[in-house]
gemmi code that builds the backbone of each chain (N, CA, C; Angstrom):
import gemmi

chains = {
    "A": [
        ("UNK", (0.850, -1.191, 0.000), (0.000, 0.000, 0.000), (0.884, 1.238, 0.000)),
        ("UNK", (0.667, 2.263, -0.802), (1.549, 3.460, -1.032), (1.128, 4.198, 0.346)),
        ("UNK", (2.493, 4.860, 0.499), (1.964, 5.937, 1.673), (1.499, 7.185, 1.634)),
        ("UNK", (1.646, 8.409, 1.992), (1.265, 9.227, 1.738), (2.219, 10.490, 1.227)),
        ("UNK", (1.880, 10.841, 0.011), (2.732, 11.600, -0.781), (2.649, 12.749, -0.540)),
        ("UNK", (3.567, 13.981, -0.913), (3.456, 14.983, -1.268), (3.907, 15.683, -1.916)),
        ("UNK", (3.576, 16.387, -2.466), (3.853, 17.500, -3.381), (4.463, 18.834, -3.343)),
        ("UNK", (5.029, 19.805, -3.920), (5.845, 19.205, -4.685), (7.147, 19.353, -2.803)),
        ("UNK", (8.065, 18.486, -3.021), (8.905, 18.460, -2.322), (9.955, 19.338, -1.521)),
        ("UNK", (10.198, 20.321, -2.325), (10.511, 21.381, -2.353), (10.276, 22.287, -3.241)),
        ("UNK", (10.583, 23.280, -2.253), (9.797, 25.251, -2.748), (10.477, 26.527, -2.811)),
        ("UNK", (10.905, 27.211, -3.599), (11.322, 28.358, -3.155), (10.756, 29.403, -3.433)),
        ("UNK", (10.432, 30.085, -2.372), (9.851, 31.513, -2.737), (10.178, 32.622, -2.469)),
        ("UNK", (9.801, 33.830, -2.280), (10.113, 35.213, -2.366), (9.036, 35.632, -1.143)),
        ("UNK", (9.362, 36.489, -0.406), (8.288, 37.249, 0.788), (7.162, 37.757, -0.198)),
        ("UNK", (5.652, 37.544, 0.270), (4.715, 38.382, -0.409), (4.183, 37.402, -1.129)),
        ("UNK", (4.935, 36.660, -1.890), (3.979, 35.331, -2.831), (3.130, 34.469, -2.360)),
        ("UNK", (2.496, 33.123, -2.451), (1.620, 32.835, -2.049), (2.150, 30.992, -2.718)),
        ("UNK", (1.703, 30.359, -1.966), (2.253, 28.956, -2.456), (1.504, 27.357, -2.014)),
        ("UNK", (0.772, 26.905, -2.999), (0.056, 26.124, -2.438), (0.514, 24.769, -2.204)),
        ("UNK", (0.592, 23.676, -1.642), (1.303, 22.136, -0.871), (0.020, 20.901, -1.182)),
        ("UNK", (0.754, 20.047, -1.691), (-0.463, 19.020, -2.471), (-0.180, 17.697, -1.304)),
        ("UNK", (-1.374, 17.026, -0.499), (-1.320, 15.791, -0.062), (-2.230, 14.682, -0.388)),
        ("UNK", (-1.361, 13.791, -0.810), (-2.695, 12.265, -1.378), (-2.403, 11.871, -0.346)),
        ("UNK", (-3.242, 11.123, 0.564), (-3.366, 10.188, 2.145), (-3.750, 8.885, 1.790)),
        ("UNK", (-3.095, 7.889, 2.286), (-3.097, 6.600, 2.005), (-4.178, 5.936, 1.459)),
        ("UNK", (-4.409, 5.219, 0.679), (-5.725, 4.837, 0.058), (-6.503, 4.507, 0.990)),
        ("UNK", (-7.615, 4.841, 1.315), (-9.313, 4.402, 2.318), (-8.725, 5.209, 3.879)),
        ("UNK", (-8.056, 6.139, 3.608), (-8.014, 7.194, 4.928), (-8.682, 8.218, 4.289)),
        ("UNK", (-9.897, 8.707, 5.824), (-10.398, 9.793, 5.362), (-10.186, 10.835, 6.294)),
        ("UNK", (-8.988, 10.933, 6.930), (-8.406, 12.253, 7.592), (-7.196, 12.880, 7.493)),
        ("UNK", (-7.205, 13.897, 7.030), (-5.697, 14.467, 6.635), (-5.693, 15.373, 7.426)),
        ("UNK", (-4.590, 15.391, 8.585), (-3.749, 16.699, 9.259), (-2.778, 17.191, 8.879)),
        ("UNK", (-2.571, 18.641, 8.818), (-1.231, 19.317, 8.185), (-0.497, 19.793, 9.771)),
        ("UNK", (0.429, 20.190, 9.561), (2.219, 20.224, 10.278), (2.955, 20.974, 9.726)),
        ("UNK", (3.679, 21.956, 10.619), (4.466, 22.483, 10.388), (5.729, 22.645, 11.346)),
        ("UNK", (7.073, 22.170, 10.670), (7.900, 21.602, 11.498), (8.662, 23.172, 11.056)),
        ("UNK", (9.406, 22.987, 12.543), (10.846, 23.891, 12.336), (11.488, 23.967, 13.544)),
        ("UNK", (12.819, 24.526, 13.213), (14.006, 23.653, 14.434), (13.457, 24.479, 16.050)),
        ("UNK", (12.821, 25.542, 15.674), (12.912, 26.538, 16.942), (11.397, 26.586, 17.455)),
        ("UNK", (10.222, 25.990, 16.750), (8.996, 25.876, 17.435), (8.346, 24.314, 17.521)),
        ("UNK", (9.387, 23.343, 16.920), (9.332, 21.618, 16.437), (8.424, 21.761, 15.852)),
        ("UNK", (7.005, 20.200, 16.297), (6.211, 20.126, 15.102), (4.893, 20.432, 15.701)),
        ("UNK", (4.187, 21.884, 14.943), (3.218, 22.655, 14.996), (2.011, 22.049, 14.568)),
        ("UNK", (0.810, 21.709, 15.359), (-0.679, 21.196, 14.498), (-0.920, 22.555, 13.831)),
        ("UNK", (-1.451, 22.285, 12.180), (-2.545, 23.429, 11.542), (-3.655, 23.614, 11.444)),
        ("UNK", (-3.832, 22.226, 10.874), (-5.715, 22.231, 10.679), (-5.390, 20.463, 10.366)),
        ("UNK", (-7.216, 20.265, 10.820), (-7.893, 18.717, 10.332), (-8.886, 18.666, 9.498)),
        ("UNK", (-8.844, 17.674, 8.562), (-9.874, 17.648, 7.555), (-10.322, 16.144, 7.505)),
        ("UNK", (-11.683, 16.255, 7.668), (-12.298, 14.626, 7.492), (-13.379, 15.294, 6.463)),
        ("UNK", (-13.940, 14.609, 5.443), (-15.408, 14.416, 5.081), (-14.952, 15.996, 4.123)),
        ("UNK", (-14.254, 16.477, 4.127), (-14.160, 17.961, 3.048), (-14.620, 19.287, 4.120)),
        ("UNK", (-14.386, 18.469, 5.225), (-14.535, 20.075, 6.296), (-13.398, 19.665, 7.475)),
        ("UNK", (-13.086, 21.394, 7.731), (-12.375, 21.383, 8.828), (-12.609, 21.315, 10.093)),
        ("UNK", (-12.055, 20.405, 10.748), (-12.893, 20.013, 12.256), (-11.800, 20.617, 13.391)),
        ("UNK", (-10.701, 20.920, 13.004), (-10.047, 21.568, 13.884), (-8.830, 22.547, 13.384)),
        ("UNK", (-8.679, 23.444, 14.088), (-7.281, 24.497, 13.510), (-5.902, 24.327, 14.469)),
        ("UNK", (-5.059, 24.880, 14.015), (-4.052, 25.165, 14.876), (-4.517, 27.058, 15.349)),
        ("UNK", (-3.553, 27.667, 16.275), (-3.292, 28.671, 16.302), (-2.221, 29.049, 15.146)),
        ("UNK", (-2.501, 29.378, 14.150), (-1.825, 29.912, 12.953), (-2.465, 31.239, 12.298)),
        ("UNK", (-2.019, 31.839, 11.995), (-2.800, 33.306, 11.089), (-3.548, 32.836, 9.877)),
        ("UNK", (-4.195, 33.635, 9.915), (-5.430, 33.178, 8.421), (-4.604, 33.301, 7.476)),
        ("UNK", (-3.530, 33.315, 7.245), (-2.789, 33.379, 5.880), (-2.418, 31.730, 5.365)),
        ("UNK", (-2.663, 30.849, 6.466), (-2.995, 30.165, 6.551), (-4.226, 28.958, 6.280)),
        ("UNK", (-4.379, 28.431, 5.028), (-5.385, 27.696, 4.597), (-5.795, 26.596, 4.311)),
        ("UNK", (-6.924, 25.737, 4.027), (-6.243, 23.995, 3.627), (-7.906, 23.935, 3.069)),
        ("UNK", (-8.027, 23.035, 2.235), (-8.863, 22.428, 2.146), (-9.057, 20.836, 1.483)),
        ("UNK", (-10.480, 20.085, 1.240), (-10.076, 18.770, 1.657), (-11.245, 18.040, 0.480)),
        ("UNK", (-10.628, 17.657, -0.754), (-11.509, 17.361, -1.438), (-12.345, 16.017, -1.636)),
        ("UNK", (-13.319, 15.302, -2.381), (-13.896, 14.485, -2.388), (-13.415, 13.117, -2.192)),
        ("UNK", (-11.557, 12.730, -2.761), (-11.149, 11.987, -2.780), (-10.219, 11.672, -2.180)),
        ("UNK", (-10.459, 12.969, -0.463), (-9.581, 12.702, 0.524), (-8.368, 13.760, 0.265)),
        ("UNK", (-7.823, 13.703, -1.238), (-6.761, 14.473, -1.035), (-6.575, 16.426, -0.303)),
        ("UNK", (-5.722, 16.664, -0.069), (-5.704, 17.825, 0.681), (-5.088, 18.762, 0.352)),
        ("UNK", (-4.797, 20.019, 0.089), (-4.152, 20.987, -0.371), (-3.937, 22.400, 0.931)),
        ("UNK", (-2.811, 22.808, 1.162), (-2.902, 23.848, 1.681), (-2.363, 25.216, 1.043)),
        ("UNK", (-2.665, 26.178, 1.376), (-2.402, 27.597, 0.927), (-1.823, 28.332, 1.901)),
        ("UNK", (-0.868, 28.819, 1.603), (-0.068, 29.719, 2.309), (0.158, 31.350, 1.561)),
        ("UNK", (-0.655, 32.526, 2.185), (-0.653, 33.405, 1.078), (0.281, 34.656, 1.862)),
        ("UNK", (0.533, 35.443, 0.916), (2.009, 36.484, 1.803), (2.837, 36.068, 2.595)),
        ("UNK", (3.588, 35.130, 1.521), (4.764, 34.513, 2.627), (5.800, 35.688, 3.538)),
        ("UNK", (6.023, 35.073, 4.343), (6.843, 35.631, 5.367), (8.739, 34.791, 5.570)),
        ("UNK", (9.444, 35.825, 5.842), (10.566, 34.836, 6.004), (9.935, 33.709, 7.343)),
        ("UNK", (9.270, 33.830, 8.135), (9.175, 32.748, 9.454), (8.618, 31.899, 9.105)),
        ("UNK", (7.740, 31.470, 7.459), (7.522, 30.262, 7.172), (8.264, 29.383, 6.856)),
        ("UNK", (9.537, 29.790, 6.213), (10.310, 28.479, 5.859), (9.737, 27.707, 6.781)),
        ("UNK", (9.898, 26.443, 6.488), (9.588, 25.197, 7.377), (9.465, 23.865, 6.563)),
        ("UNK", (9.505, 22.809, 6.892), (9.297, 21.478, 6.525), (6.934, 21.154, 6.910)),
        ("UNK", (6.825, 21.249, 5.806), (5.552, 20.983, 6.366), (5.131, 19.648, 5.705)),
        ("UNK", (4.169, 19.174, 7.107), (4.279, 17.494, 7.099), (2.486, 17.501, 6.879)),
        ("UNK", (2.151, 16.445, 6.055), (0.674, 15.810, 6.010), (0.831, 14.796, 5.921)),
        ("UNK", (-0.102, 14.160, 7.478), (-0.292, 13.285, 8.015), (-1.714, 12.244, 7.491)),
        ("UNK", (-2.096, 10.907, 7.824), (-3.415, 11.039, 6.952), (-3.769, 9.774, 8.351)),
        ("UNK", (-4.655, 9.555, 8.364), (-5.333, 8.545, 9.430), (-6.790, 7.847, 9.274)),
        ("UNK", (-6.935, 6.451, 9.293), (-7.979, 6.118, 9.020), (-9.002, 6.345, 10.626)),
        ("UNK", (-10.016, 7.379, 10.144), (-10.959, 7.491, 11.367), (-12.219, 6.815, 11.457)),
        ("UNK", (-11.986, 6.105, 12.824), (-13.334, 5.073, 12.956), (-13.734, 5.808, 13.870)),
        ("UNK", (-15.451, 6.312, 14.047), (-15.815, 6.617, 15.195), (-16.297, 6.056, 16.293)),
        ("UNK", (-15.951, 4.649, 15.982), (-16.604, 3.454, 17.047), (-15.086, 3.355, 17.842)),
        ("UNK", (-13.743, 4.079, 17.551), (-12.594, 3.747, 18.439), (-12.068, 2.981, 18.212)),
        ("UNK", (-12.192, 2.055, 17.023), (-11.385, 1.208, 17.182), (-9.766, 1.010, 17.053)),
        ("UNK", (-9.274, -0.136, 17.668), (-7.602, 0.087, 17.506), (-7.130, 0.808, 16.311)),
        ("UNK", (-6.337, 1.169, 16.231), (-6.016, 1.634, 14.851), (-6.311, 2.771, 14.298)),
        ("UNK", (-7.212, 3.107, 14.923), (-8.438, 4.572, 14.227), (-7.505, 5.783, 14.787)),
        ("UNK", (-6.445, 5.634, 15.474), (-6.146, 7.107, 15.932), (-4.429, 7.311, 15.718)),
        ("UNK", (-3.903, 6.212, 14.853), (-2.926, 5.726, 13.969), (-2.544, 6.905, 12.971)),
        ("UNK", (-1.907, 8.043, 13.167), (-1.374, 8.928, 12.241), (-0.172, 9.095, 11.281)),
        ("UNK", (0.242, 8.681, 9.903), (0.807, 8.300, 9.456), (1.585, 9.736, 8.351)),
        ("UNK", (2.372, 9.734, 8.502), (3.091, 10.627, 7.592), (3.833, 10.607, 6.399)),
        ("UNK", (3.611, 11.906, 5.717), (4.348, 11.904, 4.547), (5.662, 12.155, 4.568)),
        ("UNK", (6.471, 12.384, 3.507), (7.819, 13.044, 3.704), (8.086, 14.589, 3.615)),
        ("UNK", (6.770, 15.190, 3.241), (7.129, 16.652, 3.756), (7.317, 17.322, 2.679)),
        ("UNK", (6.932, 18.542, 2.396), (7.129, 19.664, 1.564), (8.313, 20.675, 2.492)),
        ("UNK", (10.011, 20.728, 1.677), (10.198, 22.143, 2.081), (9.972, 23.288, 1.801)),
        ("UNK", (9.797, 24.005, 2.416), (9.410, 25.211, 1.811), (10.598, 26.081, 2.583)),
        ("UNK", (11.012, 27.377, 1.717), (12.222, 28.356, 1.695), (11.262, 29.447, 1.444)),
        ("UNK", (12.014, 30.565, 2.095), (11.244, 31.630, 1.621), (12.284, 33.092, 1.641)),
        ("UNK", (12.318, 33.273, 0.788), (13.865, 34.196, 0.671), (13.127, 35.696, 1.146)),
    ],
    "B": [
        ("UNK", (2.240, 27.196, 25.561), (2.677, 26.385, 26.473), (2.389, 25.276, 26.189)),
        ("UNK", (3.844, 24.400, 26.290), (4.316, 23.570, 25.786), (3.199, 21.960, 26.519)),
        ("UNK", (2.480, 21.518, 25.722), (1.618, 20.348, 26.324), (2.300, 19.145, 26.725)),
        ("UNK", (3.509, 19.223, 26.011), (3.959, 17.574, 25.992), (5.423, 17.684, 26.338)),
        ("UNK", (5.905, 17.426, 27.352), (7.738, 18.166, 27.651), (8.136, 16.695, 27.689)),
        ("UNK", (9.468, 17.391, 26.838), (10.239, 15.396, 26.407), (11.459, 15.980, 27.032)),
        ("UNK", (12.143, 14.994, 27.467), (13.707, 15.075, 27.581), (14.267, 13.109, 27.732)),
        ("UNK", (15.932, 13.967, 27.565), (16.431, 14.790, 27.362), (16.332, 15.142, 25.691)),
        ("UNK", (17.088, 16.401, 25.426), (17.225, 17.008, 24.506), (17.615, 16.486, 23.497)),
        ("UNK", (18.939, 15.764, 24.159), (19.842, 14.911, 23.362), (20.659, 13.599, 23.793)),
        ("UNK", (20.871, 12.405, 23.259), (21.234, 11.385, 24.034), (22.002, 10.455, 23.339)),
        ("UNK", (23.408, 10.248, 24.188), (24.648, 9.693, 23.492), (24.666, 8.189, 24.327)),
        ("UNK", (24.511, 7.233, 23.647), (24.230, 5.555, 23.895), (25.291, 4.843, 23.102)),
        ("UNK", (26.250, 4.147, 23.847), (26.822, 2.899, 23.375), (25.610, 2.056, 22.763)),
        ("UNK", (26.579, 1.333, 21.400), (25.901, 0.192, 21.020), (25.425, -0.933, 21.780)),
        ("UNK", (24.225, -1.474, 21.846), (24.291, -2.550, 22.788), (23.179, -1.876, 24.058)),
        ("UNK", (23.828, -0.777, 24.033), (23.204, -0.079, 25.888), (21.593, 0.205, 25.601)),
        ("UNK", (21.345, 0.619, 26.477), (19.282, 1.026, 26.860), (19.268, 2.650, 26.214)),
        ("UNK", (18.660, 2.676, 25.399), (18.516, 4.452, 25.547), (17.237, 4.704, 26.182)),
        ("UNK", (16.592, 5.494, 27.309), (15.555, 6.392, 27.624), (15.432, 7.379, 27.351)),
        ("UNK", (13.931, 7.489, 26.681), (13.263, 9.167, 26.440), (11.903, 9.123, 27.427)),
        ("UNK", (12.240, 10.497, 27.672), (10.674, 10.566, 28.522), (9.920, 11.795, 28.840)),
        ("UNK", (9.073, 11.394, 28.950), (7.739, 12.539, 28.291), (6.833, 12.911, 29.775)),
        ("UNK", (6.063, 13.942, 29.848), (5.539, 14.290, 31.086), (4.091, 15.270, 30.209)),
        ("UNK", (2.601, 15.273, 30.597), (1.723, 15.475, 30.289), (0.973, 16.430, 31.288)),
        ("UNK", (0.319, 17.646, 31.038), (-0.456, 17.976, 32.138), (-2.191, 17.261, 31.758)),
        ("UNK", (-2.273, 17.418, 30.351), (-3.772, 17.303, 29.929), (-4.319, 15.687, 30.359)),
        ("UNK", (-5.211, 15.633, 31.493), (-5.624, 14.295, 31.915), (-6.844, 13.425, 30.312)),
        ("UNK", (-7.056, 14.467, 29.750), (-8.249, 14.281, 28.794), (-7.306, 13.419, 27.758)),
        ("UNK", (-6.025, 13.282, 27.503), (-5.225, 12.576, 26.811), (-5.558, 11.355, 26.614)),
        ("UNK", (-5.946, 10.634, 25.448), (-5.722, 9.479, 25.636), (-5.285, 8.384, 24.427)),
        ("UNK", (-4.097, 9.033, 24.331), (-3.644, 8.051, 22.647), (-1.609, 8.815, 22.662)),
        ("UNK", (-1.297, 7.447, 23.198), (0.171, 8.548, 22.963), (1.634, 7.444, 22.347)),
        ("UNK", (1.830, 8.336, 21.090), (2.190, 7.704, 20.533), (4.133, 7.976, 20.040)),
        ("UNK", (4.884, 7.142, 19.819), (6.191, 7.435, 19.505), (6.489, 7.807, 18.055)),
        ("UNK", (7.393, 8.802, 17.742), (7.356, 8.592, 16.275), (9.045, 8.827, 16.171)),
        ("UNK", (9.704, 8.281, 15.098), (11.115, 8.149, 14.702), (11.210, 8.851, 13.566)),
        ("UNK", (12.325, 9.761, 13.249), (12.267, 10.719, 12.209), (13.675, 10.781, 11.769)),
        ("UNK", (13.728, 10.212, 10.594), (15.395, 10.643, 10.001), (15.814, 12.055, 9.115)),
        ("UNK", (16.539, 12.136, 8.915), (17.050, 13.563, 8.250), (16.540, 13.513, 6.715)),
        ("UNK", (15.693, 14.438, 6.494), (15.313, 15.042, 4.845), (13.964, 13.384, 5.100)),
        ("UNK", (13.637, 13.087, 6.346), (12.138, 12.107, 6.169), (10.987, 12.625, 6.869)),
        ("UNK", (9.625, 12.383, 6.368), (8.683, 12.528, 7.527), (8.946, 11.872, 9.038)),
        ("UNK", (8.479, 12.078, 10.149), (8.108, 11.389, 11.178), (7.630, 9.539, 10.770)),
        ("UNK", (8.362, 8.779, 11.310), (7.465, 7.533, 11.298), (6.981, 6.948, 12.565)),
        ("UNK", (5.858, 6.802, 12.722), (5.376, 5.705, 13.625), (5.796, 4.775, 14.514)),
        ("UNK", (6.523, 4.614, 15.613), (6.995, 3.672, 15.755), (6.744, 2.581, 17.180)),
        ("UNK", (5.652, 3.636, 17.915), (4.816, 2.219, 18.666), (3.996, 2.964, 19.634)),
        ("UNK", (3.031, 3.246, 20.153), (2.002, 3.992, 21.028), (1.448, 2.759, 21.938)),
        ("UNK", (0.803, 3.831, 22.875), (0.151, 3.228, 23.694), (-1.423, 4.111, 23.925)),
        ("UNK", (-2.157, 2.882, 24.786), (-3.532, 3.608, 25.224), (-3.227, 3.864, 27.043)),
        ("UNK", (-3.866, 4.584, 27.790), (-3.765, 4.730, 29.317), (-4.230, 3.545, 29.823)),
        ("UNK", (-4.930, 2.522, 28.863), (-5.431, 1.778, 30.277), (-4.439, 0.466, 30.284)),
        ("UNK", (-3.329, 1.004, 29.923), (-2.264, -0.727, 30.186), (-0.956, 0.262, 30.391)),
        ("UNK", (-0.078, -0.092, 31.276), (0.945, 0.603, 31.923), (2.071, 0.010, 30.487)),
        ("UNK", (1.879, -0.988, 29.741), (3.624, -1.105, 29.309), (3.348, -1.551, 28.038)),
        ("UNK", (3.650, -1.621, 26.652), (3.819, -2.102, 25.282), (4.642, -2.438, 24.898)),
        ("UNK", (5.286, -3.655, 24.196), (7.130, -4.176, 24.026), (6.202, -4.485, 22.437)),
        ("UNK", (7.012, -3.835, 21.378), (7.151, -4.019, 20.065), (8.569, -4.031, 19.897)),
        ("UNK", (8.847, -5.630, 19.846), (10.799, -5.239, 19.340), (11.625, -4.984, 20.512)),
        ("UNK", (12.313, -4.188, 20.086), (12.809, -3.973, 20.936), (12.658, -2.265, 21.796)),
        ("UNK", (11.542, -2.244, 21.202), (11.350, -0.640, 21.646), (10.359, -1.300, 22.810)),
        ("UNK", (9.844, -0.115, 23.835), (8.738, -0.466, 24.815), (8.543, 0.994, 25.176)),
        ("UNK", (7.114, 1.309, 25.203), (6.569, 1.858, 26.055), (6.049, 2.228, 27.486)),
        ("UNK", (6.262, 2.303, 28.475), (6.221, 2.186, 30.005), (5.024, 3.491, 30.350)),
        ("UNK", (3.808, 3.589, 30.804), (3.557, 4.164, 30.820), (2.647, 4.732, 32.913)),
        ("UNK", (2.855, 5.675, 32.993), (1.989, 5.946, 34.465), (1.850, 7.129, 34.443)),
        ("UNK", (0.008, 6.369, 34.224), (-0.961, 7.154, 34.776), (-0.867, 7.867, 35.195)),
        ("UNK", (-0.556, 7.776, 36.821), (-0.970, 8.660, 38.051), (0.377, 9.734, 38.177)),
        ("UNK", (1.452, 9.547, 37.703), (2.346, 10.645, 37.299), (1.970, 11.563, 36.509)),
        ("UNK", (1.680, 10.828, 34.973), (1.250, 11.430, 34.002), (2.516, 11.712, 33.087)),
        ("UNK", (3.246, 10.476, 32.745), (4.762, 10.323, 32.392), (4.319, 9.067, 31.614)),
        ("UNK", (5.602, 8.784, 30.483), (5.368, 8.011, 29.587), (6.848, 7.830, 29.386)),
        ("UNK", (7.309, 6.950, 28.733), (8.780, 6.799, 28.499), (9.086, 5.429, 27.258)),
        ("UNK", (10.088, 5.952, 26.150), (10.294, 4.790, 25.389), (11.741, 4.653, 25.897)),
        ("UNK", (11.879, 2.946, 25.604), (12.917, 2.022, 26.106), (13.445, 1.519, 24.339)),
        ("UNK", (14.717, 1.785, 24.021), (14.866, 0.970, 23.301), (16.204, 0.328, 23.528)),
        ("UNK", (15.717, -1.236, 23.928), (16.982, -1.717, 24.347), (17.884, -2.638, 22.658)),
        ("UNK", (19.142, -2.636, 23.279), (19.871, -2.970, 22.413), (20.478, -2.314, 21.404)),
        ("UNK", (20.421, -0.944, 21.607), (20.232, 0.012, 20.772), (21.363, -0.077, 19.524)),
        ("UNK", (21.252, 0.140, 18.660), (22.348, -0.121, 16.957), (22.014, 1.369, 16.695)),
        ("UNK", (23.427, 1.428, 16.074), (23.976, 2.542, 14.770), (22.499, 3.401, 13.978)),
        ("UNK", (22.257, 2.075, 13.877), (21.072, 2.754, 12.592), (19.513, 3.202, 13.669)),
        ("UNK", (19.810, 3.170, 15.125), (18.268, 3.923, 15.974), (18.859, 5.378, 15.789)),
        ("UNK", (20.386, 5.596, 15.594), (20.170, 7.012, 15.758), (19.363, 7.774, 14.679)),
        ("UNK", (18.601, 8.773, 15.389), (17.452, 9.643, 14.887), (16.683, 10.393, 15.772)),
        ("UNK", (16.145, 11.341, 15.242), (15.218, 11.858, 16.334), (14.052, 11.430, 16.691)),
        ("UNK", (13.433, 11.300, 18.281), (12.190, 10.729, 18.402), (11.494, 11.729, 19.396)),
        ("UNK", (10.294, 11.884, 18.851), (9.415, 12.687, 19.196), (8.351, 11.636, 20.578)),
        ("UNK", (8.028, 12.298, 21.384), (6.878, 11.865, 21.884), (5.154, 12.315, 21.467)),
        ("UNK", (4.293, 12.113, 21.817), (2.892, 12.932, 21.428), (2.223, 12.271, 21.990)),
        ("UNK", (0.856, 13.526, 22.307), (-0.406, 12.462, 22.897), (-1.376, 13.467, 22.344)),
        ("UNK", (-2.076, 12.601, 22.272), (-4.070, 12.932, 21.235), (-4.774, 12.847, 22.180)),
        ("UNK", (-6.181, 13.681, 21.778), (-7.442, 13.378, 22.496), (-8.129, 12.938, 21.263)),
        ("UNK", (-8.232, 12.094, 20.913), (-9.034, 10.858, 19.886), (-10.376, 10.972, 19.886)),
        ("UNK", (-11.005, 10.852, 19.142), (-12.626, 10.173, 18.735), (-13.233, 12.265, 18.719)),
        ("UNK", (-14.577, 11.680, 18.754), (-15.097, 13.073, 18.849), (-14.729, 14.287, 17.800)),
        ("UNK", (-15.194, 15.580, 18.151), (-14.768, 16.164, 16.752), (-13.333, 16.359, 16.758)),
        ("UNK", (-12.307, 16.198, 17.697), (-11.177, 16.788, 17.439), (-10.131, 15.833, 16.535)),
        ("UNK", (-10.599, 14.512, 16.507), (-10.094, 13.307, 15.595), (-8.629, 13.419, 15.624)),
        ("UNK", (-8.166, 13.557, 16.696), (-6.937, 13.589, 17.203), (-5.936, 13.950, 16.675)),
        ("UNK", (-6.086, 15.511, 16.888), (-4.799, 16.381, 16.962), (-3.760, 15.727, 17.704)),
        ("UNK", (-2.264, 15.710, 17.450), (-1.132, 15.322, 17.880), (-0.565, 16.606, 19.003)),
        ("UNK", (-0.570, 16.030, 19.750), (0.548, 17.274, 20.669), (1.816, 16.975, 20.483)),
        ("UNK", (2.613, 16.981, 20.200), (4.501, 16.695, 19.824), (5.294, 17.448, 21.260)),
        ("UNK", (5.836, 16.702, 21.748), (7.061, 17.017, 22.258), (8.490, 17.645, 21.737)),
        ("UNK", (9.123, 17.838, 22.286), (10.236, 19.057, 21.291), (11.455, 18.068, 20.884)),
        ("UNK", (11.606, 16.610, 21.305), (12.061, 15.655, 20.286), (13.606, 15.403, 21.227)),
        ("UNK", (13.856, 13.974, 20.928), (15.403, 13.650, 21.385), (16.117, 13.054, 20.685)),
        ("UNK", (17.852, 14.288, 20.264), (18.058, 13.479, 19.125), (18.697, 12.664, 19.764)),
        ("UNK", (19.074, 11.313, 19.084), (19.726, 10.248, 19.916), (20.690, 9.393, 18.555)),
        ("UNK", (21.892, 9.813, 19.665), (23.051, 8.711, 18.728), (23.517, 7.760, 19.458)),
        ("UNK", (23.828, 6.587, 18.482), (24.130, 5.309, 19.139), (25.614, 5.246, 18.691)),
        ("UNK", (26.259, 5.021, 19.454), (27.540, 4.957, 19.097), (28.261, 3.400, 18.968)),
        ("UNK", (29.130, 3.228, 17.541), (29.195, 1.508, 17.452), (30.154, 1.076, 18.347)),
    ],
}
model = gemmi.Model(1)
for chain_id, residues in chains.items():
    chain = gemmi.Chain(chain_id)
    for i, (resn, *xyz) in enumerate(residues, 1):
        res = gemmi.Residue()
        res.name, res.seqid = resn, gemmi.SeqId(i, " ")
        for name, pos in zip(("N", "CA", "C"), xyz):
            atom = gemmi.Atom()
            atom.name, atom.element = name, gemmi.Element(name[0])
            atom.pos, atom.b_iso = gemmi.Position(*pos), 0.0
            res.add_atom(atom)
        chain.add_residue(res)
    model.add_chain(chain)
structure = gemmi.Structure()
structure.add_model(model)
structure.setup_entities()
């Protein structure tokens, strides 16, 4: 079973631009969480997406975005970059059972988008 | 403020020897806490959790030890080789319900094994 990919791998951008991050989540997971890693705040929750809605945020600025389409996959938006985004950002994907069962709370990761931001 | 405090920071292990990481929680509502292993230029991987209602988990040679009534958690990986060095994160979720379990991360221990 493939794991969970992302897109594109690395990024470079310019302050002010805007840059969007592609995640496919393991085949028959229908929850994707995004992450944002970096050496001086580690690894940051952003937002959760089950069902094509967001069920939870991080504390992040609205420049900050994600959304979560029909076939699970996930996209986030990052608009007026800032130098303090560089970061490694991670999407995670998890199969959610709401009956609890083992396994259901099993969060699995991709290898990460870097993102640079000059 | 930091939910999930790991130490140590950093941790230098003969081949062969025990390495300990360990984690400390204030949020009692926790209940899913899980290890993850992370190499350089990789995502985080998975590498063995526990639930609160059983104190200990042995996958391998890794183990989980966990208490409750502290509110402390700790991975064991005995026998430790060349290739455990990496960084390992701790985390704990509040599962089910709408929050479908956000990860809390600990600030990570890098750990080298020395041959």
């Amino acid at each position: 079973k493939a794991g969970v990919t992302q897109t594109p791998r690395y990024l470079i951008k310019t302050r002010g631009q805007q840059v969007t991050l592609s995640c496919s989540p393991i085949s028959g997971h229908r929850s994707v969480s995004w992450y944002q890693q970096t050496p001086g705040q580690g690894l940051q929750f952003l937002f959760e997406y089950f069902s094509e809605t967001q069920r939870n945020k991080g504390n992040f600025p609205g420049r900050f975005s994600g959304r979560q389409f029909s076939n699970s996959r996930s996209e986030m938006n990052v608009s007026t970059l800032e130098l303090g985004d560089s970061a490694l950002y991670l999407c995670a994907s998890s199969l959610y059972s709401p009956s609890r069962l083992a396994g259901a709370y099993e969060q699995f990761f991709g290898p990460g988008t870097r993102l640079t931001v000059l | 403020q930091q939910q999930v405090k790991q130490s140590p920071q950093s941790l230098i292990v003969q081949k062969g020897g025990i390495s300990i990481i360990n984690c400390a929680y204030e949020n009692t509502a926790f209940d899913y806490f899980p290890w993850y292993q992370q190499f350089p230029g990789k995502g985080p991987a998975l590498l063995i959790a526990i639930r609160p209602d059983v104190s200990e988990k042995k996958e391998g040679r890794f183990t989980i030890s966990f208490n409750k009534s502290a509110k402390q958690f700790s991975l064991h990986i005995m026998d430790s080789q060349p290739g455990d060095s990496a960084t390992y994160f701790c985390a704990a979720s509040i599962g089910g319900g709408s929050t479908l379990g956000r990860l809390y991360f600990g600030r990570g221990t890098q750990l080298t094994v020395w041959p």
